[in-house]
C-alpha positions in Angstrom: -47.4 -41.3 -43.7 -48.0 -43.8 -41.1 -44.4 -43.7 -39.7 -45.1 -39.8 -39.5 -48.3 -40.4 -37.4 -46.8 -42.4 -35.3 -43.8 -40.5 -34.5 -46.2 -37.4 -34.0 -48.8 -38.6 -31.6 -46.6 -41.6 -29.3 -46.9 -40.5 -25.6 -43.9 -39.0 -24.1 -41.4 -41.1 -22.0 -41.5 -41.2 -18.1 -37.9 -40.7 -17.6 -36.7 -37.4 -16.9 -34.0 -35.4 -18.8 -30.9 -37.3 -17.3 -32.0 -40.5 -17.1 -33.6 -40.4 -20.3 -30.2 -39.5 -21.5 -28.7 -42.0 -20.3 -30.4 -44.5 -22.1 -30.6 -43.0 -25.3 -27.8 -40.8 -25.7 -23.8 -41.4 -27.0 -21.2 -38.8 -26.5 -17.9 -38.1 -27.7 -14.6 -37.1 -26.6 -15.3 -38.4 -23.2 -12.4 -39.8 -21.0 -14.7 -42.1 -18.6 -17.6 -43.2 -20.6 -18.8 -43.4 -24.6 -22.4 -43.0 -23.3 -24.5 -40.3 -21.2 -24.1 -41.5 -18.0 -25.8 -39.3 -15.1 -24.2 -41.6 -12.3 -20.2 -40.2 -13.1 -21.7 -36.3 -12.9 -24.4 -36.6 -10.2 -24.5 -32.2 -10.2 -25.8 -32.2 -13.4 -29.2 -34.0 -12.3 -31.2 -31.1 -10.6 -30.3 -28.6 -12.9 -31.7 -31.2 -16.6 -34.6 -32.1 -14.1 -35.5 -28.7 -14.5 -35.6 -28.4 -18.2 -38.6 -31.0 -18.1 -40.2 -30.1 -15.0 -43.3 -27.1 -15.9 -42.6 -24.6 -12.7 -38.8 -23.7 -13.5 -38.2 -21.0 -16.2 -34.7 -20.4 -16.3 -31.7 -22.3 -14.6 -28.2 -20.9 -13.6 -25.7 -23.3 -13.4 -22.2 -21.8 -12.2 -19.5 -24.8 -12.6 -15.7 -25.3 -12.9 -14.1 -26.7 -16.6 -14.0 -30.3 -16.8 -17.1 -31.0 -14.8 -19.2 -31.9 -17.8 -21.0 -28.5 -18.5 -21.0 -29.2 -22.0 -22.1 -33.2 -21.9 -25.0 -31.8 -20.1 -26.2 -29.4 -23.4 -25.1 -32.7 -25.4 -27.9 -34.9 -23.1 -30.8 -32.3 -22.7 -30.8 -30.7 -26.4 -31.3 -34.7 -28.0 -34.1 -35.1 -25.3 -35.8 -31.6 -26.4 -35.9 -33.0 -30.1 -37.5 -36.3 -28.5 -39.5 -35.5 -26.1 -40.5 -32.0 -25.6 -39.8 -29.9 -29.2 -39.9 -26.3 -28.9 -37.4 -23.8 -31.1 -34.0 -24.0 -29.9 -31.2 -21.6 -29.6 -28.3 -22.2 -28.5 -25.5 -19.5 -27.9 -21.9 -19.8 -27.4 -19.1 -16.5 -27.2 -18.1 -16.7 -30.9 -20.2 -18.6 -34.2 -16.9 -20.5 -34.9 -17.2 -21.9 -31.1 -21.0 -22.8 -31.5 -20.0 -24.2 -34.8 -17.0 -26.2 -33.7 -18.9 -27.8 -30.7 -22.1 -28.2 -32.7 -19.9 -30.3 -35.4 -17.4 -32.3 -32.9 -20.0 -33.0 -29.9 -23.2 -32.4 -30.1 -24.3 -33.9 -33.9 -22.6 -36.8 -32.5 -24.7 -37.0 -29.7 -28.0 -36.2 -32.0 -27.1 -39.0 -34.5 -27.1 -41.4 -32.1 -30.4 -41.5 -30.8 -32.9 -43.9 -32.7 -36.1 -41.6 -31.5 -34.5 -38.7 -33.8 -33.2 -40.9 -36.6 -36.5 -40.4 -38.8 -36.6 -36.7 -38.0 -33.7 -35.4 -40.1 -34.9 -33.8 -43.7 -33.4 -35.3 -46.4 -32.5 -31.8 -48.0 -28.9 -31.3 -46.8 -29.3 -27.5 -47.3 -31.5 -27.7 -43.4 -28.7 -29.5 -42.1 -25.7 -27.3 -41.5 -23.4 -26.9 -38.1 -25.6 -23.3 -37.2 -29.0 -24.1 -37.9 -30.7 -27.8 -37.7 -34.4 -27.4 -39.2 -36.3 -30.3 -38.2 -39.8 -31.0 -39.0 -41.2 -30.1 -35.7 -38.6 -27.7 -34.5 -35.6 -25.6 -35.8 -32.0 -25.6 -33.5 -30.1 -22.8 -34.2 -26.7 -22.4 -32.6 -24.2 -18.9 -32.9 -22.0 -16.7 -31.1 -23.3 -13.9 -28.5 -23.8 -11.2 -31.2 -27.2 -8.7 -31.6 -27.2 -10.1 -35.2 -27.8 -13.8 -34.0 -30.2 -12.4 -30.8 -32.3 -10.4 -33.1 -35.4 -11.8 -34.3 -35.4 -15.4 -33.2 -38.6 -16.1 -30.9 -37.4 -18.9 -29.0 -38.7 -21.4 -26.3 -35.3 -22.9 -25.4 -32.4 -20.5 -24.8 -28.7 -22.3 -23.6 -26.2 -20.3 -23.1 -23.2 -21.6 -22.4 -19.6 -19.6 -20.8 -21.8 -16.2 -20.1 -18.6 -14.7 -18.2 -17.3 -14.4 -22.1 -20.1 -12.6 -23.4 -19.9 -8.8 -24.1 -21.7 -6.2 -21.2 -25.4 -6.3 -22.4 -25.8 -9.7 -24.5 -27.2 -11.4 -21.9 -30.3 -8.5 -21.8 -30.6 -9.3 -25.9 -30.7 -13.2 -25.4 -33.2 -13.3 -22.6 -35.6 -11.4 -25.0 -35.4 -14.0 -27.4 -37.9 -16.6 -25.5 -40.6 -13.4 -25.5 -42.2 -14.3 -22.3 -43.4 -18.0 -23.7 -45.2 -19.5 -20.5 -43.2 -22.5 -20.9 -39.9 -21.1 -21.8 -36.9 -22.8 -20.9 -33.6 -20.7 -20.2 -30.1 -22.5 -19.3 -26.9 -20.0 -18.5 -24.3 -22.0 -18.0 -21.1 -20.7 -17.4 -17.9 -20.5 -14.4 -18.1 -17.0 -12.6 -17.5 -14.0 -14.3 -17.4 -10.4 -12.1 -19.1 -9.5 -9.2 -22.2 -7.4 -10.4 -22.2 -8.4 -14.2 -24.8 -9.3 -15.8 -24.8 -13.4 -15.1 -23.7 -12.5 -11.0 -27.1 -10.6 -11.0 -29.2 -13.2 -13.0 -27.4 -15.9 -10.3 -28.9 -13.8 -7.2 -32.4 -13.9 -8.8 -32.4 -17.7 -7.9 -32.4 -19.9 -4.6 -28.8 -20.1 -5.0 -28.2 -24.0 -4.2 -24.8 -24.6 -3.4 -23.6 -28.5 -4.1 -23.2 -30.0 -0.5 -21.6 -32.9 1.0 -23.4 -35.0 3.6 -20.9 -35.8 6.9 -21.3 -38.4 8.7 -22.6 -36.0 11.7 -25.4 -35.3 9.5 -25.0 -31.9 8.1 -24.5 -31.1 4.6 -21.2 -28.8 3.6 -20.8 -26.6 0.7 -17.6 -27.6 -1.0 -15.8 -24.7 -1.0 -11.8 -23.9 -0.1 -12.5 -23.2 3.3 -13.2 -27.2 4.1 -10.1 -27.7 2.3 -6.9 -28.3 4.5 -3.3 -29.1 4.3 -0.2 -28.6 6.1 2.4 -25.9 5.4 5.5 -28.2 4.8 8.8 -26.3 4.9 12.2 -27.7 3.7 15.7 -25.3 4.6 13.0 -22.0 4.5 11.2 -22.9 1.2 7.8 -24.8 0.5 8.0 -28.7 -0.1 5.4 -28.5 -2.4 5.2 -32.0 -3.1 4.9 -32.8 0.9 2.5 -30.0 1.4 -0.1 -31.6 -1.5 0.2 -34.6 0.1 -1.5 -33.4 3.2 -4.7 -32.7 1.5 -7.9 -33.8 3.0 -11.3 -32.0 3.6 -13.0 -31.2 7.1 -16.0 -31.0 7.9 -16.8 -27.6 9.8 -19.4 -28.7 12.6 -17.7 -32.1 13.5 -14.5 -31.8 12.4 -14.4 -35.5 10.4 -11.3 -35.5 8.6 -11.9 -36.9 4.9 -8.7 -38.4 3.2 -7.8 -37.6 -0.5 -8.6 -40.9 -2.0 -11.0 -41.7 -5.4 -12.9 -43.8 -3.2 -13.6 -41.6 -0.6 -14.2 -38.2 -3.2 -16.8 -40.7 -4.8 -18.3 -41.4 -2.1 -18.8 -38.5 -0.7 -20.2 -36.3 -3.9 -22.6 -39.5 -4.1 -24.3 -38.0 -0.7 -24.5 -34.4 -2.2 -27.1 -32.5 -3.1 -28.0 -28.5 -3.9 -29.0 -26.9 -0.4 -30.6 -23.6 -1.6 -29.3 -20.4 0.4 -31.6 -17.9 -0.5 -35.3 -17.5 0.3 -35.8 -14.6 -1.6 -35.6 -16.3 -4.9 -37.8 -15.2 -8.0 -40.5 -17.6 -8.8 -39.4 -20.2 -11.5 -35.8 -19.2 -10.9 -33.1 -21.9 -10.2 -29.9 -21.7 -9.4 -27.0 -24.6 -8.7 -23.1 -23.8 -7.9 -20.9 -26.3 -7.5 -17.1 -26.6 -6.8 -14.1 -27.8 -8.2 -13.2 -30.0 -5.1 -16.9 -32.2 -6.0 -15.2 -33.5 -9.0 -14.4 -36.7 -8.0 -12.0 -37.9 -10.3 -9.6 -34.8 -9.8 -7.4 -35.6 -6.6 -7.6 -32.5 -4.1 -4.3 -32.4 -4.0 -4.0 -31.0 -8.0 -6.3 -28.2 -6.2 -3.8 -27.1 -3.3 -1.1 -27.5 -6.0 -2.4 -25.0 -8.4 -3.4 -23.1 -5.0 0.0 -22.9 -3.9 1.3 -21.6 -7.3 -1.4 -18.6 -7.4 -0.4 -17.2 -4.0 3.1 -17.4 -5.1 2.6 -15.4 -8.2 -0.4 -12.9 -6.2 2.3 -12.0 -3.9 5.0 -10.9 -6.6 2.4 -8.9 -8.2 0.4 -10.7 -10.8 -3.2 -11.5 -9.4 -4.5 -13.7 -12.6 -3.8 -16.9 -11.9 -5.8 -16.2 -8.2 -8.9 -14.6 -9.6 -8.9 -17.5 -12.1 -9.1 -19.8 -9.0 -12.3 -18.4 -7.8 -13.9 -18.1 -10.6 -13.4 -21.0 -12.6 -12.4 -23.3 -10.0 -14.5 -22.0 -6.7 -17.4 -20.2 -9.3 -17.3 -17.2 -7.2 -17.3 -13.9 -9.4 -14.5 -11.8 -9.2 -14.8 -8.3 -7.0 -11.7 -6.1 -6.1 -11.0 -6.5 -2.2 -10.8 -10.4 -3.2 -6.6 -9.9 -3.6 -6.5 -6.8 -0.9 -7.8 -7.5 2.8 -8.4 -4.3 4.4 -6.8 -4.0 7.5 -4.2 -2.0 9.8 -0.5 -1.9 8.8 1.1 -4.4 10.9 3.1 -2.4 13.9 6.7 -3.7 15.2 7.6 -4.1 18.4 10.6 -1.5 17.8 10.6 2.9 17.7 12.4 4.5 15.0 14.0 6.6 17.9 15.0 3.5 20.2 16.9 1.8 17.6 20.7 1.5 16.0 20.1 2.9 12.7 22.4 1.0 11.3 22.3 -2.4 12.9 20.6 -5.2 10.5 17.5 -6.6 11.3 17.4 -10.2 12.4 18.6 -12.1 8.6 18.8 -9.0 7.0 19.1 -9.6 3.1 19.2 -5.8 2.1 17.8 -2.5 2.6 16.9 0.2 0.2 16.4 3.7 0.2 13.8 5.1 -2.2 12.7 8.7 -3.0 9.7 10.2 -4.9 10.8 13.5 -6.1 7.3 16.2 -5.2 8.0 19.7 -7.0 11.5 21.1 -5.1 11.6 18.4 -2.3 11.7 14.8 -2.0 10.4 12.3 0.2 11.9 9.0 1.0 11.7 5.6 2.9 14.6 3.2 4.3 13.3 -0.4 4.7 15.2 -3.2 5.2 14.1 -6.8 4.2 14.7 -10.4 5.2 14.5 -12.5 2.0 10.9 -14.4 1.8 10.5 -13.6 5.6 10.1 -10.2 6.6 10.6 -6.6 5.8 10.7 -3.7 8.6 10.6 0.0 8.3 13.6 2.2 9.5 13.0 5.8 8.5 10.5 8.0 6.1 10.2 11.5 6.1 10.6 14.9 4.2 13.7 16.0 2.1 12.8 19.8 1.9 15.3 20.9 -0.8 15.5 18.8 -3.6 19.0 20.5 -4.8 21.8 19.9 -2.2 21.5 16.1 -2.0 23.9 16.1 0.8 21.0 15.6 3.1 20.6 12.4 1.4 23.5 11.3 1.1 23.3 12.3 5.1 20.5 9.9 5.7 22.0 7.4 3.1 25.4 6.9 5.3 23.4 7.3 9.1 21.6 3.5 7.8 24.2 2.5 6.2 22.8 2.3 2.8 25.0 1.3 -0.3 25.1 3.2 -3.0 23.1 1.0 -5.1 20.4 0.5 -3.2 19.2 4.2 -3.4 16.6 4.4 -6.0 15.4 7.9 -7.3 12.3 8.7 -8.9 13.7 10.8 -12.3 10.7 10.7 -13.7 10.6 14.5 -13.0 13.0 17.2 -14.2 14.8 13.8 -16.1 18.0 15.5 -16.8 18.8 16.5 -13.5 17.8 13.8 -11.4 19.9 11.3 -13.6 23.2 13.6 -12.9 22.5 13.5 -9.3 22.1 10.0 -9.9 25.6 9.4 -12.0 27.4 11.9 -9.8 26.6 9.5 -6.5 26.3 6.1 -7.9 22.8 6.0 -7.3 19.7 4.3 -9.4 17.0 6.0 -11.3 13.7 4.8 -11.0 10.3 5.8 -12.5 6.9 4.1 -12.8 4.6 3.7 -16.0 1.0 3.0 -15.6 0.8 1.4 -19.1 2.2 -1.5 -18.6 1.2 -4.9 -16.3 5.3 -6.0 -17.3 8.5 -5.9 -18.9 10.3 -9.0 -20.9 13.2 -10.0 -19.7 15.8 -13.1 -21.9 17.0 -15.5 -20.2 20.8 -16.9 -20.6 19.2 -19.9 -22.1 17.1 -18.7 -24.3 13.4 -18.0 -24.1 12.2 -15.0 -22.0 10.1 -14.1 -18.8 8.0 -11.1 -18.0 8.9 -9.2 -15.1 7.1 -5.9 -12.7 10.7 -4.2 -13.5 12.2 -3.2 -16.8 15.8 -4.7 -17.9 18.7 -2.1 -16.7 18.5 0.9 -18.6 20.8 3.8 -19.0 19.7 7.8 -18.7 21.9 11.1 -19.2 22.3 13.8 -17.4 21.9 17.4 -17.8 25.8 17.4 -17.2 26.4 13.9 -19.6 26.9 11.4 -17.0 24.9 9.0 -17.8 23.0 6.7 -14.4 21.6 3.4 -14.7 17.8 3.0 -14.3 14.5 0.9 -14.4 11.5 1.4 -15.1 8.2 -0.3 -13.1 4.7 -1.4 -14.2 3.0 0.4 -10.9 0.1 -1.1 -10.7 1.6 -4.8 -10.5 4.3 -3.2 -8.0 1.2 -1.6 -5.8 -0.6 -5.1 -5.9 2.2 -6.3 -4.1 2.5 -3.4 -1.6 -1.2 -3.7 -0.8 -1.3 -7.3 0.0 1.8 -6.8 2.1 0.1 -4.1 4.2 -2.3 -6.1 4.5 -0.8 -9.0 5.6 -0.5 -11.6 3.0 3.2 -12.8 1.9 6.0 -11.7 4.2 5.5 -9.8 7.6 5.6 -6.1 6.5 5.7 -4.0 9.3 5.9 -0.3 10.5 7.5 0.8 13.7 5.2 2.3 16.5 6.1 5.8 16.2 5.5 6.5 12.7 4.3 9.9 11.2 0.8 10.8 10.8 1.8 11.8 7.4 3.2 8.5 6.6 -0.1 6.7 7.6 -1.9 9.7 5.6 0.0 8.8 2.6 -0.3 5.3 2.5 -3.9 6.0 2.0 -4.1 7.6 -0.4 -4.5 5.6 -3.2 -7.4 2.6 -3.8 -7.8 -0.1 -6.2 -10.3 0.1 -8.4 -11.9 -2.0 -11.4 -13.6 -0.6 -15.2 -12.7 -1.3 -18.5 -10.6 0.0 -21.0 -10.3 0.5 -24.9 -12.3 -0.7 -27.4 -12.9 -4.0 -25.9 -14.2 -2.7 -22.8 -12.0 -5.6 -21.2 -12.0 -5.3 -17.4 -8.9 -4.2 -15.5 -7.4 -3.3 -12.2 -5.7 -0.2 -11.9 -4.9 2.3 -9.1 -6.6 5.5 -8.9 -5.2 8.6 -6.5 -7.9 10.1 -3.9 -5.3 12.6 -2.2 -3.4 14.5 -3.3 0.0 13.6 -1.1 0.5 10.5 -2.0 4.9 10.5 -2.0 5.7 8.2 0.7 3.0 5.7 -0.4 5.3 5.7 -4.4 8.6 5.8 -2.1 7.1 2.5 -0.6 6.1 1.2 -3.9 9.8 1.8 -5.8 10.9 0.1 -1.7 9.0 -3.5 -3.5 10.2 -3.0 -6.8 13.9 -2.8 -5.9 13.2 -6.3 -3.7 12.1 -7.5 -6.1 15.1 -7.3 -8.3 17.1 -8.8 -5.5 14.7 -11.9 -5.9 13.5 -10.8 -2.2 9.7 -13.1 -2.7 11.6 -15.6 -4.3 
């Protein structure tokens, strides 16, 4: 009884959250320390400062993996049992993830504290890895489900990776605190999408963004734009290994150039601190981003690495590795126009009209001819391309009759276009198109929208996936059969966008092109929702005019360089 008493009314301790952790609290799976220890993760400071101050009532902490998000729930929840009880829920995407980290971190973390030793009941059944029932206070811990977020009044929410949670969980978690005057919320989580529901939570707060302090004086955001290195090229291709190499961070206003060294990446996240950017914050409303660069331990060159890789793969197509950048690595939510600048084509120098229709651009690789078949015409373009350089337009118009193909084959022989490198869309009137293709040697070609890639094997086993299906073969309406490929579209259009715009390999058009091709490369936009059951978020193009032939011509143009190995 007496231990009970005195456990009940001793005064609270003067330290705040982190620093109380680091005294009492022992973590495990930790590479640099077997202890709490505030001093290796100075960003984690304001934001467990706020969990014991009385003015904050919720905290959004955007952060990168590997920055300690989850040693930070493994220091604040033991000080809560200690030093500030209140019911506790803690909510992860799945209940075998809060289970699994409740049983490998964070009772680790509990037992070792001596201040909560005489607080666990001796009846095992209020024990378990989902529910924790103290004398004083319960813990509860499950995945982002209405079962778990019904009925719980709680004065300590954590969630932690909100960007995983289902479209409305975050609504059904908030109500769980029921507007306690000193409630305590914690969403902790990388970026998710521009506009969902943790992006709008995030601009409710004062936004503090972690910031270096330069030598001039001024404190800098750590964000990729401070980040710079040099382009190193070896025969054409990227030395990757020399380009890392030349990593270092700038500062904007002085232009103090910061070498990639522990020493100096310790030092100079020692001098950082949140710098709020936004003075329209709600009351009580905190919010703290920081970057991947502010881990010190992580050399900036691993960053320009991994930055170098998911620009490669952006520019053949596949986007995921960049919008996993910025939001796990930068924290910035993902929005649509973050892989498509909008800008003007890029003009040449050169007219259609003033130049020899056959002569080769300056390293010319190959050149294609593609058609899009539209009801009983087609229309085409001829590009030719300079392997991982550039690409330049030579001809696109109107084929007005799609049954004599001598006008193609007219067009076809004037640029002085091999046989197989004229691609024809068969996806319409199938039979026919193929013969035409058979009888002149050509390609078939036809897009699916269903599909993000194809599977390819390789000659030594193992496989890779592909914008472009494996050579298939199609008969026509007279039994010849044509070879042909299928695309995945949308992949193919990523690339075309981006190339339009600029990014990758100068893509141009000549000065005098139509009206109706700039009309028609318009006339689709990129666009983001979800799909099926899991209301999973995708990309996908979406037609807003109705002539839209040249702009597909252009899009089988890509996909037959990239079968060549063109971006390569």
């Amino acid at each position: 009884m007496s231990d009970a008493f005195r456990l009940g009314v001793r005064p609270p301790s003067p330290l705040t959250p982190p620093d109380w952790a680091s005294e009492n609290v022992k973590i495990a799976n930790s590479e640099r320390s077997s202890k709490f220890d505030i001093a290796q993760t100075p960003w984690l400071r304001a934001p467990m400062e706020c969990g014991g101050d009385l003015e904050t009532r919720q905290i959004v902490f955007l952060a990168p993996t590997g920055c300690g998000k989850s040693t930070m729930a493994e220091g604040f929840i033991p000080w809560v049992i200690s030093e500030d009880p209140g019911a506790f829920l803690y909510a992860s995407q799945t209940d075998p993830d809060a289970r699994f980290w409740v049983e490998t971190r964070l009772t680790h973390a509990l037992k070792s504290c001596k201040s909560i030793d005489k607080l666990w009941s001796p009846d095992r059944h209020k024990t378990r890895s989902s529910e924790i029932i103290f004398p004083h206070m319960p813990f509860v811990a499950g995945g982002a489900n209405i079962s778990n977020f019904q009925e719980k009044s709680m004065r300590y929410l954590y969630g932690d990776e909100i960007w995983k949670w289902k479209k409305g969980m975050l609504g059904y978690f908030l109500k769980r605190h029921h507007d306690r005057w000193n409630r305590k919320v914690f969403l902790v989580s990388q970026a998710g999408w521009s506009e969902d529901d943790l992006d709008i939570a995030w601009l409710e707060t004062d936004q503090g963004e972690w910031s270096f302090l330069c030598e001039c004086g001024k404190h800098t955001k750590y964000a990729r734009e401070v980040l710079k290195y040099d382009l190193v090229k070896d025969k054409g291709n990227i030395d990757v290994q020399k380009t890392i190499n030349t990593a270092r961070i700038e500062c904007p206003s002085c232009k103090k150039v910061y070498k990639d060294t522990a020493k100096v990446r310790r030092d100079l996240t020692n001098s950082a601190s949140y710098i709020p950017s936004n003075k329209n914050a709600l009351d009580g409303h905190r919010g703290f981003r920081m970057h991947r660069l502010a881990i010190w331990w992580i050399p900036w060159s691993n960053y320009v690495a991994k930055l170098l890789s998911a620009k490669k793969t952006r520019d053949n197509g596949d986007i995921e590795a960049w919008k996993q950048m910025k939001q796990s690595d930068d924290c910035i939510p993902w929005q649509d126009d973050m892989a498509f600048m909008k800008r003007d084509m890029k003009l040449s120098k050169t007219r259609m009209k003033d130049r020899d229709p056959k002569k080769p651009i300056k390293g010319e690789t190959a050149r294609f001819f593609t058609l899009d078949r539209g009801g009983d015409h087609f229309w085409g373009v001829i590009r030719a391309w300079t392997k991982g350089e550039r690409s330049e337009l030579l001809w696109e118009g109107y084929i007005p009759d799609s049954a004599n193909d001598f006008r193609m084959v007219e067009i076809q022989d004037k640029f002085g276009v091999i046989d197989t490198c004229v691609f024809v869309d068969i996806g319409f009137e199938w039979g026919k198109n193929a013969q035409m293709c058979a009888d002149h040697g050509w390609f078939g070609i036809r897009g699916n929208g269903q599909v993000i890639s194809y599977r390819h094997k390789l000659r030594k086993g193992g496989h890779v996936e592909k914008a472009y299906s494996p050579i298939k073969i199609a008969q026509g309406d007279g039994g010849s059969k044509c070879r042909y490929i299928e695309i995945a579209t949308d992949p193919v259009k990523d690339i075309l966008a981006r190339l339009m715009n600029g990014n990758g390999l100068e893509w141009t058009v000549p000065k005098d092109v139509s009206k109706v091709y700039k009309a028609h490369m318009k006339s689709e936009v990129r666009k983001e929702g979800t799909k099926g059951k899991t209301k999973n978020i995708i990309g996908y193009w979406e037609q807003v005019k109705r002539a839209n032939h040249l702009w597909d011509s252009e899009t089988y143009n890509v996909a037959a360089a990239l079968m060549v190995g063109i971006f390569d």
